[in-house]
ZAKELUM-57612 format. One record per residue: residue number from 0; residue in three letters; z, x, y of N, C-alpha, C in turn. Coordinates in Angstrom, 1 decimal, padded with zeros to 4 digits, always signed. Each point is the difference from the previous one (the first is absolute). Layout:
N
+-----+-----+--------+--------+--------+--------+--------+--------+--------+--------+--------+
!   k !   r !    nzz !    nxx !    nyy !   cazz !   caxx !   cayy !    czz !    cxx !    cyy !
+-----+-----+--------+--------+--------+--------+--------+--------+--------+--------+--------+
! NUM ! ALA !      Z !      X !      Y !      Z !      X !      Y !      Z !      X !      Y !
...
+-----+-----+--------+--------+--------+--------+--------+--------+--------+--------+--------+
This chain:
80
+-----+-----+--------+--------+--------+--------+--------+--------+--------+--------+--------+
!   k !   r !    nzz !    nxx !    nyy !   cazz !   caxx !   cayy !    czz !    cxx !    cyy !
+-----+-----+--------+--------+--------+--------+--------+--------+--------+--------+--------+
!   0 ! UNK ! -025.9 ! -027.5 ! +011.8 ! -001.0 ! -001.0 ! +000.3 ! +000.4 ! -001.4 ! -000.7 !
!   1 ! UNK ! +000.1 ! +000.0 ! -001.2 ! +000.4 ! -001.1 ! -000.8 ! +001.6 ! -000.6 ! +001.0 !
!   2 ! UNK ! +000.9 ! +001.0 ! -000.1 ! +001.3 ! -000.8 ! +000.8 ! -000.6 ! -000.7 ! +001.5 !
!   3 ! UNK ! -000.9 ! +000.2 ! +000.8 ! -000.8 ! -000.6 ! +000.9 ! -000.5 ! -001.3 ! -000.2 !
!   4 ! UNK ! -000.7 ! +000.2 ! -001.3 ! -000.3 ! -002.0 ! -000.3 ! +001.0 ! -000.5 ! -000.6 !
!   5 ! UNK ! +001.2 ! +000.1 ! -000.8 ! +001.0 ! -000.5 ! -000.1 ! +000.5 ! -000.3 ! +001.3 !
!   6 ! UNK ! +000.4 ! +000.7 ! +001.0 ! +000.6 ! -000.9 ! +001.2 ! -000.9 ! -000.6 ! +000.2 !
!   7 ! UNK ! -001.3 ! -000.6 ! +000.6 ! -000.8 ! -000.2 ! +000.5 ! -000.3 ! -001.3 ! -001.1 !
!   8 ! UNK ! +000.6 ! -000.1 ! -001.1 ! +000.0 ! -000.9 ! -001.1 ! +000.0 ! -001.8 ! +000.4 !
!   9 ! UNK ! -001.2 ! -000.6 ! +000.1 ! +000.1 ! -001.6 ! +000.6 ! +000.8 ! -001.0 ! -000.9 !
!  10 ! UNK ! +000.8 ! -000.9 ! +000.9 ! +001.2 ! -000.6 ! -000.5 ! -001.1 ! -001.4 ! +000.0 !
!  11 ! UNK ! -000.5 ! -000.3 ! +000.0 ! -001.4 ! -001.1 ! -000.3 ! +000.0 ! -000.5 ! -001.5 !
!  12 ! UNK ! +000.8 ! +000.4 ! -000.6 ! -000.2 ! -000.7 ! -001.8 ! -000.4 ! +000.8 ! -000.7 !
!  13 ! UNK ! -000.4 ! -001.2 ! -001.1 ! -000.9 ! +001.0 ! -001.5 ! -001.2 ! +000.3 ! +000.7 !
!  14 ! UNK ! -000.6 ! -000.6 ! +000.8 ! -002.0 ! -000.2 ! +000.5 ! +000.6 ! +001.4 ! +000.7 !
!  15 ! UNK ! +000.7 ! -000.3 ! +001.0 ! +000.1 ! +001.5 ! +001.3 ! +000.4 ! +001.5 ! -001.3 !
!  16 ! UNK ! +000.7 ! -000.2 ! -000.7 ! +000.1 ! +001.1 ! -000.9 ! -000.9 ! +000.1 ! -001.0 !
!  17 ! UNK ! -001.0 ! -000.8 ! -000.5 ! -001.3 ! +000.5 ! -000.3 ! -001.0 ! +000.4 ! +000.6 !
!  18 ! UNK ! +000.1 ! -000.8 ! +000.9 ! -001.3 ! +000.6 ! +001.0 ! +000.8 ! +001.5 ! +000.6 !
!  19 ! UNK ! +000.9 ! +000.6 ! +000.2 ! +000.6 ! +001.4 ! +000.1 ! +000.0 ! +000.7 ! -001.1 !
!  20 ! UNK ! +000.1 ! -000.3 ! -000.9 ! -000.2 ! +000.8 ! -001.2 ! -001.4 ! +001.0 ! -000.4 !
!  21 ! UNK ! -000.8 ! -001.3 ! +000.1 ! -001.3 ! +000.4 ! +000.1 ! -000.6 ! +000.9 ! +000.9 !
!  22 ! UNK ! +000.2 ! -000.5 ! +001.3 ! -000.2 ! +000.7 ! +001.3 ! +000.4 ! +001.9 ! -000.8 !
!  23 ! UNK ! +001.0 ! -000.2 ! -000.2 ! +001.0 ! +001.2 ! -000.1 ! -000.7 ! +000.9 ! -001.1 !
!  24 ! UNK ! -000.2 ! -000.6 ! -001.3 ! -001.0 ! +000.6 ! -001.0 ! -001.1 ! +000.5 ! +000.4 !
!  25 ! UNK ! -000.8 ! -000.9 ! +000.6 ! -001.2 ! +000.4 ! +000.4 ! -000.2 ! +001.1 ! +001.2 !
!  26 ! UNK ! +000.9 ! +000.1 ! +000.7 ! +000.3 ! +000.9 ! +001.0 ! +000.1 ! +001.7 ! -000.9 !
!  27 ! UNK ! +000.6 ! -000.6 ! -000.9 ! +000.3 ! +001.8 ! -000.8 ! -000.9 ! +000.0 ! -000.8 !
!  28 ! UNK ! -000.7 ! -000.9 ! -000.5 ! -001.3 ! +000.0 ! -000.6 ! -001.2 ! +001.8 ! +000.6 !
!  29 ! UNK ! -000.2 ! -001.5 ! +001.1 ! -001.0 ! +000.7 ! +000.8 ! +000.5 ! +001.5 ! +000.5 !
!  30 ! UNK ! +000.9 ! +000.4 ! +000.4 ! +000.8 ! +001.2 ! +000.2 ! -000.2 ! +000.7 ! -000.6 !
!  31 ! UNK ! +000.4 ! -000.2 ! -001.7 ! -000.4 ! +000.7 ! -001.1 ! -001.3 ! +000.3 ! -000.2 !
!  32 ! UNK ! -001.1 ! -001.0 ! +000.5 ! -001.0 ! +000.0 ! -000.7 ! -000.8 ! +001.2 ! +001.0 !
!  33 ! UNK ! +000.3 ! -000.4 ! +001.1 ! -000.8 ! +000.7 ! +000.9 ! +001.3 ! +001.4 ! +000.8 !
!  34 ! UNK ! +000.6 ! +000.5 ! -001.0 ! +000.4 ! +001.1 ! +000.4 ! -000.7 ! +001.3 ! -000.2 !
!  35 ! UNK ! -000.2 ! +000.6 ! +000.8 ! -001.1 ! +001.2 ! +000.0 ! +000.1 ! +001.2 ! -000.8 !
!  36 ! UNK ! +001.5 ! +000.4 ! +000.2 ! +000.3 ! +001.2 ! -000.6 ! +000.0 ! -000.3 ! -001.6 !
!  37 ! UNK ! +000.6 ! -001.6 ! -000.4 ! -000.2 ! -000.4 ! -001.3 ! -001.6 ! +000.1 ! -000.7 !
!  38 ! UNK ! -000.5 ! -000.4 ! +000.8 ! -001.8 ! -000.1 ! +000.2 ! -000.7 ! +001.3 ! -000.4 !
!  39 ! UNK ! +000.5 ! +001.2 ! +000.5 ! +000.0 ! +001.2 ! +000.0 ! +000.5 ! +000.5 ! -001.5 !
!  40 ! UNK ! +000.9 ! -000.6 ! -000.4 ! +000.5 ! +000.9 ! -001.0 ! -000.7 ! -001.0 ! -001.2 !
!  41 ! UNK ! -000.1 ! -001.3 ! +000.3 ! -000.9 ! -000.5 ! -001.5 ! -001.9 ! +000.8 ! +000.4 !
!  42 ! UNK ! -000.3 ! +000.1 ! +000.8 ! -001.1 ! +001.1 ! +000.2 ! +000.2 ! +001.4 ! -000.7 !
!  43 ! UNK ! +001.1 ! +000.4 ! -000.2 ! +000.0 ! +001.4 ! -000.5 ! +000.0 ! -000.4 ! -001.4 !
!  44 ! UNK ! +000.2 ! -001.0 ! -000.6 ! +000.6 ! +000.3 ! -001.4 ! -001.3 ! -000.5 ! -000.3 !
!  45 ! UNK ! -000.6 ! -001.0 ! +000.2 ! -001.2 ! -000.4 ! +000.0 ! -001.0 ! +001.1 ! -000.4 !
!  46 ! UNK ! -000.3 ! +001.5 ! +001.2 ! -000.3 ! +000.7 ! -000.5 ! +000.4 ! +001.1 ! -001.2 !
!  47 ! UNK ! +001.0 ! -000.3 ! -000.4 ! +000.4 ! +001.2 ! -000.7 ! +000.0 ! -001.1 ! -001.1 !
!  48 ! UNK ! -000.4 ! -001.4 ! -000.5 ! +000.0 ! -001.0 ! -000.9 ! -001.6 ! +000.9 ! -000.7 !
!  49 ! UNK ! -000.5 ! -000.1 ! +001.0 ! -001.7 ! +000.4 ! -000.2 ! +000.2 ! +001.4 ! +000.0 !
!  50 ! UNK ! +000.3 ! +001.4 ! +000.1 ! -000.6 ! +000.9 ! -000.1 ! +000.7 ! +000.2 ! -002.2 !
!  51 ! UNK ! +000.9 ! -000.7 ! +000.3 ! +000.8 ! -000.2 ! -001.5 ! -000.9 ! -000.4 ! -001.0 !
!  52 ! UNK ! -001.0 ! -000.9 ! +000.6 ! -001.1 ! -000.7 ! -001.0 ! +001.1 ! -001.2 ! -000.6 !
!  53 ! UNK ! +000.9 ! -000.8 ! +000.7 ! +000.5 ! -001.4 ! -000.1 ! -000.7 ! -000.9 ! +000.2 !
!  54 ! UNK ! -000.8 ! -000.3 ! +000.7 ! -000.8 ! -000.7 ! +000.8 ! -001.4 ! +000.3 ! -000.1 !
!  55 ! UNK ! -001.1 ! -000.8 ! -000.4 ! -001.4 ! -000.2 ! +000.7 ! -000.1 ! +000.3 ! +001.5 !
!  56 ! UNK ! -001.1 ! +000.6 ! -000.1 ! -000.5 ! +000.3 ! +001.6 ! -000.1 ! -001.5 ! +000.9 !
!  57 ! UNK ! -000.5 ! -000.7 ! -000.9 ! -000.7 ! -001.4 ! +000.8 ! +001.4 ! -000.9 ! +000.3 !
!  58 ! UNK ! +001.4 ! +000.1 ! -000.9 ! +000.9 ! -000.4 ! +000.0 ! +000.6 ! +001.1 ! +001.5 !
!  59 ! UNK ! +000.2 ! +001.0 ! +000.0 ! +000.4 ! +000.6 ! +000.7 ! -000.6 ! -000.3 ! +001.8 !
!  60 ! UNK ! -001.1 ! +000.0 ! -000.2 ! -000.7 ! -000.3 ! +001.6 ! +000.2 ! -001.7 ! +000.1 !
!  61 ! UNK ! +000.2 ! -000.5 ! -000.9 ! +000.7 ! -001.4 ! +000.4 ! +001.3 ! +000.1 ! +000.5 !
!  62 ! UNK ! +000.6 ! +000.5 ! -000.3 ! +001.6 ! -000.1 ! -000.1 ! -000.3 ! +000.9 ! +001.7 !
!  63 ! UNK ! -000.2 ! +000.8 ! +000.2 ! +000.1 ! +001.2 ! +001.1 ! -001.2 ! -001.1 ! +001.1 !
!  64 ! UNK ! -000.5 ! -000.6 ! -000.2 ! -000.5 ! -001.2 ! +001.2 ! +001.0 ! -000.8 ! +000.1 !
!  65 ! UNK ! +000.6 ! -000.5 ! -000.6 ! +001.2 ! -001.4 ! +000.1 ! +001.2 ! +001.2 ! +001.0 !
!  66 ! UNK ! +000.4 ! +001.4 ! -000.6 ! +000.9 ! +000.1 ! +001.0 ! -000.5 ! +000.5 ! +001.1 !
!  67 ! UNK ! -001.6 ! +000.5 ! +000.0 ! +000.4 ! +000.4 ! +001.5 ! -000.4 ! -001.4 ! +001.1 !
!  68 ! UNK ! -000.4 ! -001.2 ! -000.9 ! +000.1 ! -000.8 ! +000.8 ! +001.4 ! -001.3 ! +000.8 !
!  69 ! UNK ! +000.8 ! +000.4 ! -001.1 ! +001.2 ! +000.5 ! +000.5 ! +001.1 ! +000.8 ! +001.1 !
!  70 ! UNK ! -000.8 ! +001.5 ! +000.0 ! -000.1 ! +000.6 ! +000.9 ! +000.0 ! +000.0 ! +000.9 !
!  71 ! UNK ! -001.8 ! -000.5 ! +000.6 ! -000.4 ! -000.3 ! +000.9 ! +000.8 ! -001.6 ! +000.6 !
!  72 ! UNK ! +000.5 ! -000.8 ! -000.8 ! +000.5 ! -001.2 ! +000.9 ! +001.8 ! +000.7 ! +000.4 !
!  73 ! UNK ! +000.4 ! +000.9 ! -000.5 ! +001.4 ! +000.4 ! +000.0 ! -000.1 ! +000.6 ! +001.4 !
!  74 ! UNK ! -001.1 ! +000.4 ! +000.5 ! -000.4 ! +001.0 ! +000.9 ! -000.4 ! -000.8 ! +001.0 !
!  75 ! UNK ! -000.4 ! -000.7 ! +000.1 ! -000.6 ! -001.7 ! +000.9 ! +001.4 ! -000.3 ! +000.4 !
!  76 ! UNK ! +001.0 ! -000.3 ! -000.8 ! +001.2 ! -000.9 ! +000.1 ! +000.6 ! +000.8 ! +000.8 !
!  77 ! UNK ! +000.2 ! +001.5 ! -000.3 ! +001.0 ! +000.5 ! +000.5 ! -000.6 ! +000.6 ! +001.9 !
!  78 ! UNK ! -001.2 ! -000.5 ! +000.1 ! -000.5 ! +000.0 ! +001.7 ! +000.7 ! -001.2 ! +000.4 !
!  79 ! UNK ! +000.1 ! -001.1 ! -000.8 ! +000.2 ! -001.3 ! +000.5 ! +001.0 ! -000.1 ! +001.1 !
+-----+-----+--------+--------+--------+--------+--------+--------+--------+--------+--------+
């Protein structure tokens, strides 16, 4: 994937290679952020943070809202 935007790399300057750079970060950003199976496995540990007694309950159902709303947009995206 990465050797793909290297060719694809704009001969435009410093501006065209920052504005690619960014493009390019942010692309694997969101990738990362909204990968599911990743999603999934910070959900499992999550649980096993809490049955460990690591974590507050009210900490835990915070943290388990944020990823499964995560989830749910990983799952939106990937209809897209």
């Amino acid at each position: 994937m990465m050797l793909g935007k290297l060719l694809s790399f704009p001969v435009s300057g410093p501006i065209g290679l920052t504005i690619w750079l960014a493009r390019t970060i942010a692309e694997q950003a969101d990738a990362e952020l909204y990968d599911e199976s990743k999603i999934r496995r910070e959900l499992a540990e999550l649980e096993m943070r809490s049955e460990l007694g690591e974590i507050t309950e009210e900490d835990y159902e915070q943290l388990e809202e944020n990823l499964m709303a995560r989830l749910r947009e990983s799952r939106k995206r990937a209809r897209m």
